[in-house]
PDB file of N, CA, C and O in Angstrom:
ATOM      1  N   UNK A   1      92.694 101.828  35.828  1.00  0.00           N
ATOM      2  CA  UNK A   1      92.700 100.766  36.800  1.00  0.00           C
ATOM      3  C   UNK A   1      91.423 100.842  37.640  1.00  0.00           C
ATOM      4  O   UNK A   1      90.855 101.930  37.736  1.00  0.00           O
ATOM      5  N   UNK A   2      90.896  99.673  38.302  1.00  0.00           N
ATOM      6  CA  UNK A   2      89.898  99.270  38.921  1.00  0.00           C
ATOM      7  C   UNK A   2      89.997  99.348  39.980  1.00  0.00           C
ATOM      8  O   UNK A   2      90.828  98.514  40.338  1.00  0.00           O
ATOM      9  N   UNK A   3      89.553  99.995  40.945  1.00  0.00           N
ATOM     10  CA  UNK A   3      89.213 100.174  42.665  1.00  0.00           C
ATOM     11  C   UNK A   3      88.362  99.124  43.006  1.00  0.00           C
ATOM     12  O   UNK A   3      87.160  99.320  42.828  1.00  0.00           O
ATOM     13  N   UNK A   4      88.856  97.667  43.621  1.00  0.00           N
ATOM     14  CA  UNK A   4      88.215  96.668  44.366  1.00  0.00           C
ATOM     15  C   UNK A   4      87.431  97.010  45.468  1.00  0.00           C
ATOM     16  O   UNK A   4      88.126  97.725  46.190  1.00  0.00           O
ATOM     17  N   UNK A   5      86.665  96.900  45.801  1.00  0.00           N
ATOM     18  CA  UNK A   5      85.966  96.913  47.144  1.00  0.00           C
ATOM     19  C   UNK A   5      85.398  95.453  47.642  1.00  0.00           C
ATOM     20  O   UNK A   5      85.088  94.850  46.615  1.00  0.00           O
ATOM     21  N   UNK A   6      85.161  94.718  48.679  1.00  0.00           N
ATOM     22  CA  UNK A   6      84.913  93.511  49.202  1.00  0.00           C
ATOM     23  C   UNK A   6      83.766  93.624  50.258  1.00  0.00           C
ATOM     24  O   UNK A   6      83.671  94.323  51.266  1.00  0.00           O
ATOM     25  N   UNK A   7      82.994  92.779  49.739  1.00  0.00           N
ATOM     26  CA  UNK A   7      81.747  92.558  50.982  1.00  0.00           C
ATOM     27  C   UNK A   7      82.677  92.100  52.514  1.00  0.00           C
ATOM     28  O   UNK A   7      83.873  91.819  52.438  1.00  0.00           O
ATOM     29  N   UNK A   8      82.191  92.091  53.372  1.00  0.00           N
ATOM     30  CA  UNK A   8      82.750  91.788  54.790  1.00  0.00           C
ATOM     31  C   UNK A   8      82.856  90.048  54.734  1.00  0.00           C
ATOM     32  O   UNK A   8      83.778  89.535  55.368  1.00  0.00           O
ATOM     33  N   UNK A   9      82.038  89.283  54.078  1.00  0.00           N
ATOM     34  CA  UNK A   9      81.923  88.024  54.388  1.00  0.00           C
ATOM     35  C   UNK A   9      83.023  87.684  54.028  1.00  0.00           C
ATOM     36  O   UNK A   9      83.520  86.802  54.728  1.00  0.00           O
ATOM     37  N   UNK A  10      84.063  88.301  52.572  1.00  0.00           N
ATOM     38  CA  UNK A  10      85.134  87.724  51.441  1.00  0.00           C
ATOM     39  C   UNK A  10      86.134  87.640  52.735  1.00  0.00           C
ATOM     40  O   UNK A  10      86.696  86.598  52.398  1.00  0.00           O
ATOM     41  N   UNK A  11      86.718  87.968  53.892  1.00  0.00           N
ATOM     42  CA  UNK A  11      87.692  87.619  54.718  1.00  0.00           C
ATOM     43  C   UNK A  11      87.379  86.404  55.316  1.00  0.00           C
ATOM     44  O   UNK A  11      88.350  85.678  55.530  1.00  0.00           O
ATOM     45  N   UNK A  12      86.029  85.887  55.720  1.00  0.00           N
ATOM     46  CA  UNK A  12      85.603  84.843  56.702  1.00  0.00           C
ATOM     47  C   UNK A  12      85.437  84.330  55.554  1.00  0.00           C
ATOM     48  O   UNK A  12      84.846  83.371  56.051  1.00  0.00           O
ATOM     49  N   UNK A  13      85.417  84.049  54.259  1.00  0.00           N
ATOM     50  CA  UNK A  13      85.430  83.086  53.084  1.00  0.00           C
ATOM     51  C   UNK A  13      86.906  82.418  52.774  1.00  0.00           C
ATOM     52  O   UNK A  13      87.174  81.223  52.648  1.00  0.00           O
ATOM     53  N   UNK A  14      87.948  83.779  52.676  1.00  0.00           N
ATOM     54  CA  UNK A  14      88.828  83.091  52.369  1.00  0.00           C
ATOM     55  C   UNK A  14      90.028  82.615  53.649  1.00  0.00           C
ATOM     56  O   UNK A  14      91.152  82.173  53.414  1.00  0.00           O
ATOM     57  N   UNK A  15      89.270  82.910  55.375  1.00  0.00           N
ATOM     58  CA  UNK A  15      90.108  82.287  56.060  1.00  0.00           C
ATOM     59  C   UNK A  15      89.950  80.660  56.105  1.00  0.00           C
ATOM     60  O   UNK A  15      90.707  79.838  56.622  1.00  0.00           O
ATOM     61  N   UNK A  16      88.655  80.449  55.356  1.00  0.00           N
ATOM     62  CA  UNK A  16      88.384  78.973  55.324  1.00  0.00           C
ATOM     63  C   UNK A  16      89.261  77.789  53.858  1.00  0.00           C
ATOM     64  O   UNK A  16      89.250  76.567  53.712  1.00  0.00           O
ATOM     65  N   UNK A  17      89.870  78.839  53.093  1.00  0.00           N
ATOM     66  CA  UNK A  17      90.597  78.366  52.127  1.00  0.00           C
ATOM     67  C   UNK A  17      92.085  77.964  52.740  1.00  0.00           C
ATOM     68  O   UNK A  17      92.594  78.486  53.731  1.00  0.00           O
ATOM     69  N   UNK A  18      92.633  76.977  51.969  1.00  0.00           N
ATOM     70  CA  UNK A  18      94.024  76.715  51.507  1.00  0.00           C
ATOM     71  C   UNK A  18      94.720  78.013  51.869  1.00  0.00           C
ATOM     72  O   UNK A  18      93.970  78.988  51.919  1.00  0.00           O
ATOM     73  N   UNK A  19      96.332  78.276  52.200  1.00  0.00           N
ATOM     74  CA  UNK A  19      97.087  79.670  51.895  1.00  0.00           C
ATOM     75  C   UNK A  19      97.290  79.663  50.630  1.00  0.00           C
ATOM     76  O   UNK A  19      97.254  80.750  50.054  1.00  0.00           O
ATOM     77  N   UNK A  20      97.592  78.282  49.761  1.00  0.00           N
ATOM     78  CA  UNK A  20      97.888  78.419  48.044  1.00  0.00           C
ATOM     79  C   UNK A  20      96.920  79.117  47.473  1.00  0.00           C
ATOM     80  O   UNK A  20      96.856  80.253  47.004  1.00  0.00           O
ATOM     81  N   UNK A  21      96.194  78.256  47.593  1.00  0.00           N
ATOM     82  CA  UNK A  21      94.754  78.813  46.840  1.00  0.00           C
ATOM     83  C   UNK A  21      94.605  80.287  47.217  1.00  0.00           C
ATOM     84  O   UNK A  21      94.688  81.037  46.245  1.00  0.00           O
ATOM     85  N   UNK A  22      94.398  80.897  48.429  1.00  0.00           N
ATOM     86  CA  UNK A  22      94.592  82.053  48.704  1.00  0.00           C
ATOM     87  C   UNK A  22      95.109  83.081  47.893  1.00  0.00           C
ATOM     88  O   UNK A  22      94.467  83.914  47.252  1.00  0.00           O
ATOM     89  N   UNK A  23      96.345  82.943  47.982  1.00  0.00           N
ATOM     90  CA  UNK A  23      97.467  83.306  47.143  1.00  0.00           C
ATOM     91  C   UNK A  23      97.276  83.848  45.216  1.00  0.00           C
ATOM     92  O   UNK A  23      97.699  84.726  44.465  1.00  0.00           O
ATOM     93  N   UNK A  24      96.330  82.597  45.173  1.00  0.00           N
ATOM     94  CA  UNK A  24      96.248  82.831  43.766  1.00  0.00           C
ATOM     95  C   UNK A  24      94.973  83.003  43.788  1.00  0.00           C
ATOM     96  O   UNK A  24      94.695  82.994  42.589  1.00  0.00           O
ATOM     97  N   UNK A  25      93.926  83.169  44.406  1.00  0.00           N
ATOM     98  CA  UNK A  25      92.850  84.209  44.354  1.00  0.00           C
ATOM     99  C   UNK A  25      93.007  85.526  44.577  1.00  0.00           C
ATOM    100  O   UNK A  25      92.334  86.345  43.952  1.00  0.00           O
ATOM    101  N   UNK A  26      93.982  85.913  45.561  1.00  0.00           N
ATOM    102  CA  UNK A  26      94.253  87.433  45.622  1.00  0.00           C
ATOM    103  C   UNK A  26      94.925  87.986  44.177  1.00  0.00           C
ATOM    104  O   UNK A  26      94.887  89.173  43.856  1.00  0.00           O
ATOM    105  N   UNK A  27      95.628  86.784  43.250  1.00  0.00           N
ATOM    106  CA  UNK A  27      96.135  87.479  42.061  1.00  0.00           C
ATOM    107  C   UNK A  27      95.112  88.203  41.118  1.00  0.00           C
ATOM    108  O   UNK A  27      95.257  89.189  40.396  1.00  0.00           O
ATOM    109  N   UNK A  28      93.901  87.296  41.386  1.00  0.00           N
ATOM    110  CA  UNK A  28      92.707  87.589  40.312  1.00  0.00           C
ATOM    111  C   UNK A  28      92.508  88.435  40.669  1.00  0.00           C
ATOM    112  O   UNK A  28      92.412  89.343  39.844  1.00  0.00           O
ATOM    113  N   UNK A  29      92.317  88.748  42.008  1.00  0.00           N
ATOM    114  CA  UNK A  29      92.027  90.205  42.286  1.00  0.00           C
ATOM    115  C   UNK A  29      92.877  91.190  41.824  1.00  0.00           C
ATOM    116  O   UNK A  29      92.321  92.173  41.336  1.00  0.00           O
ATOM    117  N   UNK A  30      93.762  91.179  41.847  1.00  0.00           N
ATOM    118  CA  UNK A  30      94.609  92.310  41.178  1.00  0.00           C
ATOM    119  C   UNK A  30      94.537  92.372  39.845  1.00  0.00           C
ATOM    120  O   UNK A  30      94.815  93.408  39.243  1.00  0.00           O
ATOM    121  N   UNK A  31      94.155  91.262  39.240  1.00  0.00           N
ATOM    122  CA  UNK A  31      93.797  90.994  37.841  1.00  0.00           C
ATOM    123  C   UNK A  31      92.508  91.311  37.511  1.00  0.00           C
ATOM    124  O   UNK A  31      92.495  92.112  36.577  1.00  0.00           O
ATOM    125  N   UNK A  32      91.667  91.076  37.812  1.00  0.00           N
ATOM    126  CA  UNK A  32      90.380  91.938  38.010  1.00  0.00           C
ATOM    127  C   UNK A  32      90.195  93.274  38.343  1.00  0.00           C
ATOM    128  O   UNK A  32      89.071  93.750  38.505  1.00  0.00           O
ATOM    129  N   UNK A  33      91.871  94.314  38.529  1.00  0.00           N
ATOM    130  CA  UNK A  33      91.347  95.804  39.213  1.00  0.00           C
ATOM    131  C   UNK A  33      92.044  96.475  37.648  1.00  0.00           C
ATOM    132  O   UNK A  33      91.912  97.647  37.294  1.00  0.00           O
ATOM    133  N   UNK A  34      92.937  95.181  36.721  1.00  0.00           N
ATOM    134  CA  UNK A  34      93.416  95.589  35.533  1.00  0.00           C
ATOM    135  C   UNK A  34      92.126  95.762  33.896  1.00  0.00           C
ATOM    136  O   UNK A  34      91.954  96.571  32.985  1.00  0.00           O
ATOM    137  N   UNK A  35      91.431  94.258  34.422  1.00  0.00           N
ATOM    138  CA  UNK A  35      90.463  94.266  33.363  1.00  0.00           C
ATOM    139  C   UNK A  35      89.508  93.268  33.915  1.00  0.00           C
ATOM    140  O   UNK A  35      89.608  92.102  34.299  1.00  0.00           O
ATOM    141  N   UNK A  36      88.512  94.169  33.816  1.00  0.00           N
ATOM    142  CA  UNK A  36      87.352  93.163  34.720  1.00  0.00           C
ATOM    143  C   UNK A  36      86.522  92.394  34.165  1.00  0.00           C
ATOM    144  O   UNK A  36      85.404  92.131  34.608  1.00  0.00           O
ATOM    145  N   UNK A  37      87.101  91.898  32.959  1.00  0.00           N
ATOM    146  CA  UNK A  37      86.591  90.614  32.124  1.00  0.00           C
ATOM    147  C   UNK A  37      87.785  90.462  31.786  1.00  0.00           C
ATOM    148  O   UNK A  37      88.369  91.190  30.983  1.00  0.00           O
ATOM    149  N   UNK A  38      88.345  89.351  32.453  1.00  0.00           N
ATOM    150  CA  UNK A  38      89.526  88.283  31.814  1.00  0.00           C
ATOM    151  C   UNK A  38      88.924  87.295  31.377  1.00  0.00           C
ATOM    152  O   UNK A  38      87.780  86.938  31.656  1.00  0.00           O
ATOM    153  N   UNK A  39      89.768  86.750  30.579  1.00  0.00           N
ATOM    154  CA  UNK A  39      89.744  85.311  29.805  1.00  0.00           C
ATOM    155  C   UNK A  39      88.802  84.376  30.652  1.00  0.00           C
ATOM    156  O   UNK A  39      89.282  83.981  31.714  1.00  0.00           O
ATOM    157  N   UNK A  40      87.856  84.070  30.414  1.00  0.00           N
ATOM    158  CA  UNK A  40      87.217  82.729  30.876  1.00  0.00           C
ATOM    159  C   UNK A  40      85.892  83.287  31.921  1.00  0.00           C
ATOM    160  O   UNK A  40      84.904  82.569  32.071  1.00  0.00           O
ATOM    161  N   UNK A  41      85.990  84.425  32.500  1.00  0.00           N
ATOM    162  CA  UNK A  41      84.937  85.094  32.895  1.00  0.00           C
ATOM    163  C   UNK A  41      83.725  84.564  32.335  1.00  0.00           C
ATOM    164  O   UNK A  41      83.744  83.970  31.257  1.00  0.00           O
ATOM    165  N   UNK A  42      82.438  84.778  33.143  1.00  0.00           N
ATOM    166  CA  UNK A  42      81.310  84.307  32.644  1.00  0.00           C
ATOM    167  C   UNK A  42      80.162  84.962  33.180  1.00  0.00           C
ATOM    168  O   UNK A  42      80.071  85.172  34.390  1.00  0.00           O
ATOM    169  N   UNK A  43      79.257  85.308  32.346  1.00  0.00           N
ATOM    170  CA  UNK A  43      78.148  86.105  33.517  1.00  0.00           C
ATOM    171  C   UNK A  43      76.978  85.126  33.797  1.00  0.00           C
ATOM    172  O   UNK A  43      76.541  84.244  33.057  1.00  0.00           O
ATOM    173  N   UNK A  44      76.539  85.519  35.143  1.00  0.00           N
ATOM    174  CA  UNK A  44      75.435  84.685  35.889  1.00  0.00           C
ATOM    175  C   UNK A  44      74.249  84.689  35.066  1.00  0.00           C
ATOM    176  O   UNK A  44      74.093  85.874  34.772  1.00  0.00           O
ATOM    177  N   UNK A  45      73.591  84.204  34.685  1.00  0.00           N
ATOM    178  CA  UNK A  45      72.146  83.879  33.991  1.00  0.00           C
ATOM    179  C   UNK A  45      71.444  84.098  34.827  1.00  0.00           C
ATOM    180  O   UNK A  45      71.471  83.397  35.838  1.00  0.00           O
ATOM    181  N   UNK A  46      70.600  85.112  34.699  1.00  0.00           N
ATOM    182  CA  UNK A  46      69.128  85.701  35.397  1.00  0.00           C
ATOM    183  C   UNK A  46      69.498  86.634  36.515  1.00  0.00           C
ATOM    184  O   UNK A  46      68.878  87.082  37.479  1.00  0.00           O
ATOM    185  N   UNK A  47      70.708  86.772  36.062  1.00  0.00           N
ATOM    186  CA  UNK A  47      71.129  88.116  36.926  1.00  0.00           C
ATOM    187  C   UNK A  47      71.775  89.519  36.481  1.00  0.00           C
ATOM    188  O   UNK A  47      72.311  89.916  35.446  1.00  0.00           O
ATOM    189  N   UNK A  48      71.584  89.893  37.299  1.00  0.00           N
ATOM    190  CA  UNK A  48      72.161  91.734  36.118  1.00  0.00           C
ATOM    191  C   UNK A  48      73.011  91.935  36.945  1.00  0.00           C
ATOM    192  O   UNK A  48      72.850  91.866  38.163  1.00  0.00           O
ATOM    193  N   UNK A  49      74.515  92.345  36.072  1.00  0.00           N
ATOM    194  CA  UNK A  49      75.613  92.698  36.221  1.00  0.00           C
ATOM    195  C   UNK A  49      76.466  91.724  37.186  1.00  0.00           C
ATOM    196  O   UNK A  49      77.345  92.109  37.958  1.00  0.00           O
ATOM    197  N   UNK A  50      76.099  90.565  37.024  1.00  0.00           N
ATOM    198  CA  UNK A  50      76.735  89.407  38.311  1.00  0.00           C
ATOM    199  C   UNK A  50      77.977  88.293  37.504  1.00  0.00           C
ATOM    200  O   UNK A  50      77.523  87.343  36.865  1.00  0.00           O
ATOM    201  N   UNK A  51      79.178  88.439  37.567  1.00  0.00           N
ATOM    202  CA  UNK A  51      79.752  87.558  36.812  1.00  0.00           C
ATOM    203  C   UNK A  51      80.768  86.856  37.356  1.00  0.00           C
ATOM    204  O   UNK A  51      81.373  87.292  38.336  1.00  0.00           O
ATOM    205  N   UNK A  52      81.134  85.436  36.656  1.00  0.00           N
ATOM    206  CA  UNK A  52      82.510  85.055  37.917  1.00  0.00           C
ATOM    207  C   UNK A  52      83.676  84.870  36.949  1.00  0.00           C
ATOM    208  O   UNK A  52      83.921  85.243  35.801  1.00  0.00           O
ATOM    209  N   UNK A  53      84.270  84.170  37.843  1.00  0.00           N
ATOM    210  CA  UNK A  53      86.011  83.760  37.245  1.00  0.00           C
ATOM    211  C   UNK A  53      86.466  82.382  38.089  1.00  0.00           C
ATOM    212  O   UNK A  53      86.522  82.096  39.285  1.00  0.00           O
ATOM    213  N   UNK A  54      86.688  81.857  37.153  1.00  0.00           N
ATOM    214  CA  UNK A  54      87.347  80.590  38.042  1.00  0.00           C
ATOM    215  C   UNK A  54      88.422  80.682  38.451  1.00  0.00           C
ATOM    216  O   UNK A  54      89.177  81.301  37.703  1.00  0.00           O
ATOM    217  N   UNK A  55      89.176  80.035  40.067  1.00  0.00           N
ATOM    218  CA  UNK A  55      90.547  79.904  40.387  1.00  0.00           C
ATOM    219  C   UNK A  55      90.612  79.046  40.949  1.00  0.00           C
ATOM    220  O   UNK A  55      90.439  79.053  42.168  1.00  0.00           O
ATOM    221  N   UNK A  56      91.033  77.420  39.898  1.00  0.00           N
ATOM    222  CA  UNK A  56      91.346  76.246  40.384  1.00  0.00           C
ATOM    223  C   UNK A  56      89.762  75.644  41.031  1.00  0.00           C
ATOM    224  O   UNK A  56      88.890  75.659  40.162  1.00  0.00           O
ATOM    225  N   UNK A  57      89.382  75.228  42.145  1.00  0.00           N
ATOM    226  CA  UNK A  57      88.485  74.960  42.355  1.00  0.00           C
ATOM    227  C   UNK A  57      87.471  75.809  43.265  1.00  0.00           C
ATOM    228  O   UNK A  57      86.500  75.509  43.961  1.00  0.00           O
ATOM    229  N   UNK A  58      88.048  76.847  42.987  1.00  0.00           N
ATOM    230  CA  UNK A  58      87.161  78.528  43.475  1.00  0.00           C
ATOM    231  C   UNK A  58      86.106  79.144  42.398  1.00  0.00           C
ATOM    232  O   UNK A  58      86.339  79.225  41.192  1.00  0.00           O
ATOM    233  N   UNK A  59      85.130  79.488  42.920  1.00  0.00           N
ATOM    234  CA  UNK A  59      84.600  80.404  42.140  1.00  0.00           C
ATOM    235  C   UNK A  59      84.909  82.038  42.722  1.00  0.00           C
ATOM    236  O   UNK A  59      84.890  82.148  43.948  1.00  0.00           O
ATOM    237  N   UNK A  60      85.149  83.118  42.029  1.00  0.00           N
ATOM    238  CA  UNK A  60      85.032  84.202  42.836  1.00  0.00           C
ATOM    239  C   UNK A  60      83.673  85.493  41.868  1.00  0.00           C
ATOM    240  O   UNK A  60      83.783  86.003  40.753  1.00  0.00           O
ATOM    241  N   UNK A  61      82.702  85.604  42.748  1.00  0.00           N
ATOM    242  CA  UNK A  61      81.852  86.057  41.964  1.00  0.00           C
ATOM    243  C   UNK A  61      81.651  88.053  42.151  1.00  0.00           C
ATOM    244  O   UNK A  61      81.969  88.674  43.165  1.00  0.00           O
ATOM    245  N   UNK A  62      81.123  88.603  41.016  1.00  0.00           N
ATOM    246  CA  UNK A  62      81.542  89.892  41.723  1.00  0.00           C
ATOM    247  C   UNK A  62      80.988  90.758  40.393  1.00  0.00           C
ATOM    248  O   UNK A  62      80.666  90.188  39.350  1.00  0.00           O
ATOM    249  N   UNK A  63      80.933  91.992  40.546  1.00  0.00           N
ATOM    250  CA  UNK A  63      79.828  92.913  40.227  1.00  0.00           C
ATOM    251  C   UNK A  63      80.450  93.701  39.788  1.00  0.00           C
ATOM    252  O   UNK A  63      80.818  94.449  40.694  1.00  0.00           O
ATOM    253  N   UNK A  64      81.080  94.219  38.181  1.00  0.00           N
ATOM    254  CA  UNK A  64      81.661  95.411  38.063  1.00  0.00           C
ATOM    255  C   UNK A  64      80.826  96.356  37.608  1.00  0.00           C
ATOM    256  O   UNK A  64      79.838  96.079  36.928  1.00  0.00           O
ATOM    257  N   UNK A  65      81.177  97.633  37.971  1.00  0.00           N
ATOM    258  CA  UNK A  65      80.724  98.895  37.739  1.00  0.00           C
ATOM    259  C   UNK A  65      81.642  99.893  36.646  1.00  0.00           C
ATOM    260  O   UNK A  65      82.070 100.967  37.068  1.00  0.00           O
ATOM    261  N   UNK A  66      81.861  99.548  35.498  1.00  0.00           N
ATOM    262  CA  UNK A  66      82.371 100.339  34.174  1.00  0.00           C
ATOM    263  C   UNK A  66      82.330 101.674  34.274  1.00  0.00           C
ATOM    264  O   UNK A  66      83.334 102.308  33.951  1.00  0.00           O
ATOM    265  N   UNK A  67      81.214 102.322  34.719  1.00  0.00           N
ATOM    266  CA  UNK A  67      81.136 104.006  34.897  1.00  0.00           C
ATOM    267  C   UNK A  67      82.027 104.532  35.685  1.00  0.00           C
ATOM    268  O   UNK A  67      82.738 105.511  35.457  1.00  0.00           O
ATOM    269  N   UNK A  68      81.993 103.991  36.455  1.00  0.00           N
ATOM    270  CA  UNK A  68      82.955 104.671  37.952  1.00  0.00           C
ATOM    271  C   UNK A  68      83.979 104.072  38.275  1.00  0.00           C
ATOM    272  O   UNK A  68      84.646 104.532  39.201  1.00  0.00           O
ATOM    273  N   UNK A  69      84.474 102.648  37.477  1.00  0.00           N
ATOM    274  CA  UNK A  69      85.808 101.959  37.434  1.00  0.00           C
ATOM    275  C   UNK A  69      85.990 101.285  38.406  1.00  0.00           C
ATOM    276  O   UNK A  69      87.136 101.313  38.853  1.00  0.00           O
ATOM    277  N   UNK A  70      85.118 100.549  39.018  1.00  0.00           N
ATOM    278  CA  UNK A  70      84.776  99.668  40.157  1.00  0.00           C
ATOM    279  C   UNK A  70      83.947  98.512  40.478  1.00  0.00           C
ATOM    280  O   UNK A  70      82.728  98.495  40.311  1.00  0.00           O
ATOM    281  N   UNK A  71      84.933  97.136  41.142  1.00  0.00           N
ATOM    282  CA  UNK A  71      84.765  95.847  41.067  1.00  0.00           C
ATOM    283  C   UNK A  71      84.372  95.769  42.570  1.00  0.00           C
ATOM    284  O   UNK A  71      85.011  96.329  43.460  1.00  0.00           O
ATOM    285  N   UNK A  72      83.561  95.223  42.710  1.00  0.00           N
ATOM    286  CA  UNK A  72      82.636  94.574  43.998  1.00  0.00           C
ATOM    287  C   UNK A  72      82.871  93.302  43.502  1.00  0.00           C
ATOM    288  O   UNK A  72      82.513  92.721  42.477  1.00  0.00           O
ATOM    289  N   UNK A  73      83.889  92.848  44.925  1.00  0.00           N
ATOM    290  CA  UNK A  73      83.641  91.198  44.670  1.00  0.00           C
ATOM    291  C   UNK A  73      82.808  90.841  46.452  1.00  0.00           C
ATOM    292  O   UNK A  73      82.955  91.305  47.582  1.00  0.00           O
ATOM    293  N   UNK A  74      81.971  89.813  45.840  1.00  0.00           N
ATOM    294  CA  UNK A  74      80.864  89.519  46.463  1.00  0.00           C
ATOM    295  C   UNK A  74      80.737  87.796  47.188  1.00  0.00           C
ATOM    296  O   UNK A  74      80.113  87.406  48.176  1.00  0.00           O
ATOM    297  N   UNK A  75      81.402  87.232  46.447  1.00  0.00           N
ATOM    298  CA  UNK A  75      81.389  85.900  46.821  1.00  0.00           C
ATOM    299  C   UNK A  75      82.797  84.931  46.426  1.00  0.00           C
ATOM    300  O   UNK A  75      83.146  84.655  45.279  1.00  0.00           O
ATOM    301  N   UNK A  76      83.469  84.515  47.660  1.00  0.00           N
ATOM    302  CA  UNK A  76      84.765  83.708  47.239  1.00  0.00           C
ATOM    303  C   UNK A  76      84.150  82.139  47.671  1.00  0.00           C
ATOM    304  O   UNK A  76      83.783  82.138  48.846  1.00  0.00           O
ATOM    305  N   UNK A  77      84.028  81.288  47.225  1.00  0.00           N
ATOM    306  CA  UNK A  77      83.414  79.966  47.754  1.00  0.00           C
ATOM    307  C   UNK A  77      83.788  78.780  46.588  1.00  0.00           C
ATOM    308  O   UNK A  77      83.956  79.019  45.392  1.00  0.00           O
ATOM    309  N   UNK A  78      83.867  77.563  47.178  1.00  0.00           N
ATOM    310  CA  UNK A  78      84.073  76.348  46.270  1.00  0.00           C
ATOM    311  C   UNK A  78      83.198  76.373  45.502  1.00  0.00           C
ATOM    312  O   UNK A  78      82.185  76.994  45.823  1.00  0.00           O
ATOM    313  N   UNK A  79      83.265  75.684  44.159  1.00  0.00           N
ATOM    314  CA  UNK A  79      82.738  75.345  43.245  1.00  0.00           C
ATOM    315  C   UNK A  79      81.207  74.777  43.445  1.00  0.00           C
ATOM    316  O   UNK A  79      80.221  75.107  42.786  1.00  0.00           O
ATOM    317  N   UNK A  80      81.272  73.820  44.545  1.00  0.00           N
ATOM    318  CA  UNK A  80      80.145  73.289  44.919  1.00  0.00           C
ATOM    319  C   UNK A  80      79.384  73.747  45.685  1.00  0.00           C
ATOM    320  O   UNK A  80      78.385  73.035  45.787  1.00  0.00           O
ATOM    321  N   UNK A  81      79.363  74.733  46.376  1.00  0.00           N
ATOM    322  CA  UNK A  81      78.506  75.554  47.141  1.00  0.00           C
ATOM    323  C   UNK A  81      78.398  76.978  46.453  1.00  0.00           C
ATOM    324  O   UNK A  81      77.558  77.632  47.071  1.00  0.00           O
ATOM    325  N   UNK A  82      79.056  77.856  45.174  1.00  0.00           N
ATOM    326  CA  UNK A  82      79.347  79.108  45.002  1.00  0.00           C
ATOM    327  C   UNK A  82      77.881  79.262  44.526  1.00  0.00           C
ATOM    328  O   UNK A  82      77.735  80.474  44.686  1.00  0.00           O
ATOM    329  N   UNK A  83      77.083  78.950  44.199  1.00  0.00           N
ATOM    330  CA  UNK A  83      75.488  79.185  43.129  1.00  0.00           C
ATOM    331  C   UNK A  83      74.804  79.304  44.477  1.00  0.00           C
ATOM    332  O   UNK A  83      73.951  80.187  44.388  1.00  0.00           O
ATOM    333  N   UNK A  84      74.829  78.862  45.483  1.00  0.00           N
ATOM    334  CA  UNK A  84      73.436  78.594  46.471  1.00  0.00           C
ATOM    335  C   UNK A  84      73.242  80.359  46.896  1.00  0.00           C
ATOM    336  O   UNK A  84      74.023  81.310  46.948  1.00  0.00           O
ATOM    337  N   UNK A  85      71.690  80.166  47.163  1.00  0.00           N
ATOM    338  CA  UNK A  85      71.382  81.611  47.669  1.00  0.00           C
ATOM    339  C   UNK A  85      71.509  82.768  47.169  1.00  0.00           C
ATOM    340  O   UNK A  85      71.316  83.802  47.809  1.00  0.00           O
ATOM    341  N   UNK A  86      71.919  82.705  45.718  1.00  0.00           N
ATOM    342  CA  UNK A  86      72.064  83.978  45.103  1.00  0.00           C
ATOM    343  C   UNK A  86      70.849  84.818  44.437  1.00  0.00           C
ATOM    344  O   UNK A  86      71.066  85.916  43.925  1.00  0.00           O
TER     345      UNK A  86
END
């Protein structure tokens, strides 16, 4: 199993969400500490080790570490803003 860790911003990201949506982003997370490439996962282009997962109209983007069994998630944001600034 996978030890999550969260940047500080992922709380002030997801107090701006839905509670549903919420709800079923925290599943990925737990689903992400089982296997940190699920179904539909995708990795960022022109970036190293940066990949996301869709939930509904979420992106949640995040950084696993295979050696040491550890998921850095890095970015929870809508679809339409999740790419800026990366």
């Amino acid at each position: 199993m996978y030890q999550i860790f969260y940047e500080k911003k992922i709380f002030k990201d997801l107090d701006k969400i839905p509670a549903y949506d919420v709800k079923k982003i925290k599943e990925v997370f737990q689903d992400l500490s089982k296997n940190p490439f699920p179904s539909g996962t995708k990795k960022i282009s022109g970036k190293d080790n940066l990949y996301r997962v869709q939930q509904g109209d979420y992106r949640i983007l995040y950084s696993p570490n295979t050696k040491e069994k550890q998921i850095h998630i890095l970015l929870v944001k809508n679809r339409k803003g999740s790419y800026k600034n990366l």
